[in-house]
N, C-alpha and C positions, 0 to 999 in steps of 0.2 A: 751379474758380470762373470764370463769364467777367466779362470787362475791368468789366462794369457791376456786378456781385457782389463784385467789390476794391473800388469806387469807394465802396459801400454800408457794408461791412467798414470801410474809412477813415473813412467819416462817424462810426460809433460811436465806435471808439478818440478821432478828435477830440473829440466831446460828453464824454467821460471826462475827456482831460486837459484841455477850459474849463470842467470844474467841479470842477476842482484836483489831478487825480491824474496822478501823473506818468507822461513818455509811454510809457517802456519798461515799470509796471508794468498800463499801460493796455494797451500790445502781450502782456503776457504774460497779463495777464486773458483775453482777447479770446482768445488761443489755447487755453488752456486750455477755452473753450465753445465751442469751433470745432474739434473735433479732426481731423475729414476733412478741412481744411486741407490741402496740401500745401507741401513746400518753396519751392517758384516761388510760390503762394498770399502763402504768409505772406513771401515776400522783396518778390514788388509790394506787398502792405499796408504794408509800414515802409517802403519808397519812398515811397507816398504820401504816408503822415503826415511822415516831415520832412521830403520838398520843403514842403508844408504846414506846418511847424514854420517852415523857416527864410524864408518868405514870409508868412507869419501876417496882419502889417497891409493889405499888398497885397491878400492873397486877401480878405479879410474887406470891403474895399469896393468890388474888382471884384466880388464875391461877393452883397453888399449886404444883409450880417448878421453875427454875432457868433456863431453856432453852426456845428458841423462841417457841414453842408449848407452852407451859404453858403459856407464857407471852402472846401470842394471845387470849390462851382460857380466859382470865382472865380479858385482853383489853376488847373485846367483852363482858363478863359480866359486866365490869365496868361501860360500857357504853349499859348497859341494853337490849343487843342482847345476844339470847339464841345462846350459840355456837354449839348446835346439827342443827341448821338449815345451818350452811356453814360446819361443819366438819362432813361432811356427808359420805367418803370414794368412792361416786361416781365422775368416770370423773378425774380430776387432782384437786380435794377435799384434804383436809389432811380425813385422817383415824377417824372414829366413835371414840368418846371418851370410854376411858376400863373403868370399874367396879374401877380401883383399883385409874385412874386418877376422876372417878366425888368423890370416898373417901377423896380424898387430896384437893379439893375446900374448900377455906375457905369463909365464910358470910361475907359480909358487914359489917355486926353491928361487927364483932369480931376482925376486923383491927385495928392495935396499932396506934397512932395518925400519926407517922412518916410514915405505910404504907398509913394511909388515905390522907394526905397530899403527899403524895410522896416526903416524904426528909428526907436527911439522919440522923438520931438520934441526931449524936454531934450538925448540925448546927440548929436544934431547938430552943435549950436556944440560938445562936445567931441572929435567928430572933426574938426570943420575946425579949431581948436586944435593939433592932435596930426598931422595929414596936409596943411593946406593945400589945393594941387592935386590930392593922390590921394585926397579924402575921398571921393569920390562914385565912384568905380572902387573904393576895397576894400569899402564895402559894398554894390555892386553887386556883387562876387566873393565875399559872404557870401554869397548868395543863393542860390547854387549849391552842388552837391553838390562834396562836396573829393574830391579825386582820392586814388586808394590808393597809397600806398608803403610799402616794403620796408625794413629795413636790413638790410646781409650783415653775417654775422658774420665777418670778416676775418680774426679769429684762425686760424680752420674754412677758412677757402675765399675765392676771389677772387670778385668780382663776374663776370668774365666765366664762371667755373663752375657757380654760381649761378643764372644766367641760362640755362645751358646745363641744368641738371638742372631749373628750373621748366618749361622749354617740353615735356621728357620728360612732364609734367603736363598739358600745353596752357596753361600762363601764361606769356603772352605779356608781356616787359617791359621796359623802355629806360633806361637810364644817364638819371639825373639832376643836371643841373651843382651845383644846389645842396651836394651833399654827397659825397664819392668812394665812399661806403657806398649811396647813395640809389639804389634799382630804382624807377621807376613803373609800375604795374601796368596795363599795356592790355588784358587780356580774361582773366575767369576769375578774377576775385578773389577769389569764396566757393568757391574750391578750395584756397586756400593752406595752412587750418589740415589738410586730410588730402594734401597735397602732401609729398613724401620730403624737400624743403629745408627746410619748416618743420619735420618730426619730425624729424629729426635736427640740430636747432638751427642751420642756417647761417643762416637770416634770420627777423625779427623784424618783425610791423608797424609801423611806429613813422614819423612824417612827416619829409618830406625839412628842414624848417628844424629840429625839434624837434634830427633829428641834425648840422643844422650848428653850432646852438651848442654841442654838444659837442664838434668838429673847431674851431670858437673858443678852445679853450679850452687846447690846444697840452700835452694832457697826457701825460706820458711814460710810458715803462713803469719800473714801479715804483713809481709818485710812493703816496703815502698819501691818500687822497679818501675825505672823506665827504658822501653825498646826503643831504642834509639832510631835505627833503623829497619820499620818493623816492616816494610812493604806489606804483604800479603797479610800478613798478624798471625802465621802458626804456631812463630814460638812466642807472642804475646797471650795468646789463647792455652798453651800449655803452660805460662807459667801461670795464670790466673787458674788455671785446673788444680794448682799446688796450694793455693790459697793468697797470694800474692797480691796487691794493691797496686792496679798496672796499666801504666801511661802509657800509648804508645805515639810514635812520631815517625815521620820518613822526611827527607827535604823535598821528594815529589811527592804532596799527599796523595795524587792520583791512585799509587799504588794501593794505596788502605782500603779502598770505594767498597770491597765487599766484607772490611773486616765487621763492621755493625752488623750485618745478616748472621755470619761464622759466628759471632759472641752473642747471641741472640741466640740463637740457635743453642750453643753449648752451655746456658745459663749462667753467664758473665757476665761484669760489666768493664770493659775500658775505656778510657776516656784517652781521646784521640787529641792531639794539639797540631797546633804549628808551631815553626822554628819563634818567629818573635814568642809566642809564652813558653820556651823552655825557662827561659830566665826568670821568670814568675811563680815554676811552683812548686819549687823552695827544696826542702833536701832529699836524697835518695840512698835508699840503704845500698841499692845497686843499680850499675848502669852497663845495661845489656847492648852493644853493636855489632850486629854482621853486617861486614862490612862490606863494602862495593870489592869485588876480586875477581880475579882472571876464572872461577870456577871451575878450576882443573878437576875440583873432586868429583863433582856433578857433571862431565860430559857425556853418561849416558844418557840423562835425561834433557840436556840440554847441549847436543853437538855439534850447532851451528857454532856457540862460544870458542870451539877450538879453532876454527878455519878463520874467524875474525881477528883472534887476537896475535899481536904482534910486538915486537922488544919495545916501542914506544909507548904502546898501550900499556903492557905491564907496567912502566915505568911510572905513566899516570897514575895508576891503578896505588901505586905502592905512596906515591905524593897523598894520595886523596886518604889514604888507611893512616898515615902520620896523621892528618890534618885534623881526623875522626879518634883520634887516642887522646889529640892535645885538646880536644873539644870537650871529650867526658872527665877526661882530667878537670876543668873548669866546674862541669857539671857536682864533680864528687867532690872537692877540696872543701864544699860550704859544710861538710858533715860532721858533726862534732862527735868526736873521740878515734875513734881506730876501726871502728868496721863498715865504713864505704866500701866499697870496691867496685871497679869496671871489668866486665865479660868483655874479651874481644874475640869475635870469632871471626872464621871463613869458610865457607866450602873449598878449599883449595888444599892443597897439597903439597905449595911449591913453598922453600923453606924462606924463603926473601918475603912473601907475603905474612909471615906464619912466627915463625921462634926470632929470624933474624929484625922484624918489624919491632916484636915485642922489648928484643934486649936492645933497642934502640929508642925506644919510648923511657925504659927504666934508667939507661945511661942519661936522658934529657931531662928525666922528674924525678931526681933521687930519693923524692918523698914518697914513691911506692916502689914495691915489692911484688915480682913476680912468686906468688904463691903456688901455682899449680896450672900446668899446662897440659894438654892432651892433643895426640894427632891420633883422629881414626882415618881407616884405609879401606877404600870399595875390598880391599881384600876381608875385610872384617864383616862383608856382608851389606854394607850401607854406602852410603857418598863418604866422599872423602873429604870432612872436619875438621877445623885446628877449633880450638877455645882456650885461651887464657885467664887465668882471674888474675887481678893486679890491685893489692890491697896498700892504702894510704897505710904509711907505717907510725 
């Protein structure tokens, strides 16, 4: 496909998800009636679309419309490519821009703070609330694509070996301060899943704050941990790398379906439940929940989350994160003596989800203690983290 044949390919898949179908099953429509596609094809197509995803209001009024044409023409200037050099009309090009579409182009300088930033009005005043002076640097750092990291499985192997057996691969990649686990991947990232360090489990995708707050969290080998809400199971698999003895659970188990392969893989064993046998097995030195949240800190990787969510939803969002504090509280009170504790984490950023949840859990169970909180910031290199520890006193 040439450069102006992706651009084209883009334009569709967007017209798909702004008329409401979502974007990866829009990408996987799309390939499916495209099948001479190739690899490199179909990897620039999902480039386009979420740069496109996570620039959405920008492109759409540098762009100077509401449908994936506009939103291309508008990407591309965003991103300082003249779009008469791909939308040329030659070949499977989209069509030469009209007289009446370069009238509707708006300027750079003349974007409202919320197009420049690409976010939506209302939650403005709630990041200057929640960040102050870095409100306008993290979501300009949403904007962008997030950088790829690693975690070594440490149990398996050192970082510096790791390192040493990906570039055998040509993945080139650098110690990240954020976490002593953390590789950043600088070239060659869609080689990792057939790379000999990912088959043979020493490293795991997983971002470099995701696994700080589990290095937060000072847990030992042996300790009893259940992941409360462990979907995917990466940070169930990294605390079992620590040595841990580790439950994990979701209330949808659907999301765990590949964690048996992932712990297999990484030479683990967790033992997955449902919600009726939490009550059955019996006590936990710690009780790990990331929570359901608006995912403000992760919109690079995930930027449909910003255009969906709305002051209702957060509101939900923030009922259901109570519901989840006063439920591990139940979980940790059976533990005898003083060192239970529950992890609460988020990907998020916003302080209502985050510090203000937390001293509202402590103000309702006076019987713990907020011991130690942490916010990282896409500015620190990774998504953007809250974690709490909250120890029975």
């Amino acid at each position: 496909m040439t450069p102006g044949a992706r651009v084209a390919a883009a334009i569709e898949v967007l017209d798909a998800y702004l008329s409401g179908t979502p974007a990866e099953q829009a990408l996987s429509g799309w390939t499916r009636g495209h099948r001479f596609a190739g690899s490199k094809d179909r990897a620039a197509l999902r480039d386009h679309v979420f740069d496109a995803l996570r620039r959405l209001r920008s492109s759409a009024a540098l762009g100077g419309g509401q449908d994936g044409r506009a939103t291309m023409i508008g990407l591309l200037r965003g991103q300082g490519i003249d779009p008469d050099s791909l939308f040329t009309g030659e070949g499977h090009a989209p069509a030469r821009l009209s007289p009446a579409e370069y009238a509707s182009l708006k300027d750079q300088a003349n974007l409202t703070r919320g197009e420049r930033l690409d976010c939506p009005d209302w939650l403005l005043a709630r990041f200057d609330e929640s960040l102050a002076d870095q409100s306008d640097a993290v979501l300009d750092a949403l904007r962008h694509r997030a950088p790829v990291f690693l975690r070594v499985n440490t149990a398996r192997a050192t970082r510096e070996e790791v390192q040493a057996l990906l570039a055998q691969d040509a993945i080139s990649t650098t110690p990240h301060d954020l976490a002593s686990t953390a590789l950043l991947v600088n070239e060659n990232p869609r080689k990792i899943n057939g790379s000999r360090a990912f088959l043979d489990g020493l490293v795991e995708l997983q971002d470099a704050a995701s696994q700080a707050v589990i290095e937060a969290l000072n847990v030992q080998p042996g300790m009893r941990v259940l992941d409360y809400c462990a979907g995917g199971g990466g940070k169930a698999l990294a605390l079992a790398a620590l040595g841990a003895d580790v439950v994990a659970h979701d209330i949808a188990p659907a999301r765990m379906i590949d964690l048996p392969t992932r712990a297999t893989r990484a030479g683990c064993d967790i033992k997955m439940v449902t919600t009726p046998e939490l009550n059955t097995l019996g006590d936990f030195d710690l009780v790990l929940a990331d929570a359901p949240c608006s995912g403000s800190g992760s919109w690079r990787r995930a930027p449909q989350g910003k255009w969906l969510l709305d002051a209702q939803r957060l509101s939900s969002l923030c009922q259901i994160q109570s519901e989840i504090l006063t439920k591990l509280s139940e979980l940790t009170h059976r533990k005898a003596g003083n060192t239970a504790e529950i992890a609460y984490a988020t990907c998020s950023v916003l302080v209502e989800e985050n510090h203000e949840q937390v001293a509202q859990f402590v103000l309702k169970h006076p019987s713990y203690d907020c011991v130690e909180e942490r916010q990282f910031m896409p500015l620190d290199g990774g998504d953007g983290f809250y974690v709490a520890r909250l120890r029975r006193k």
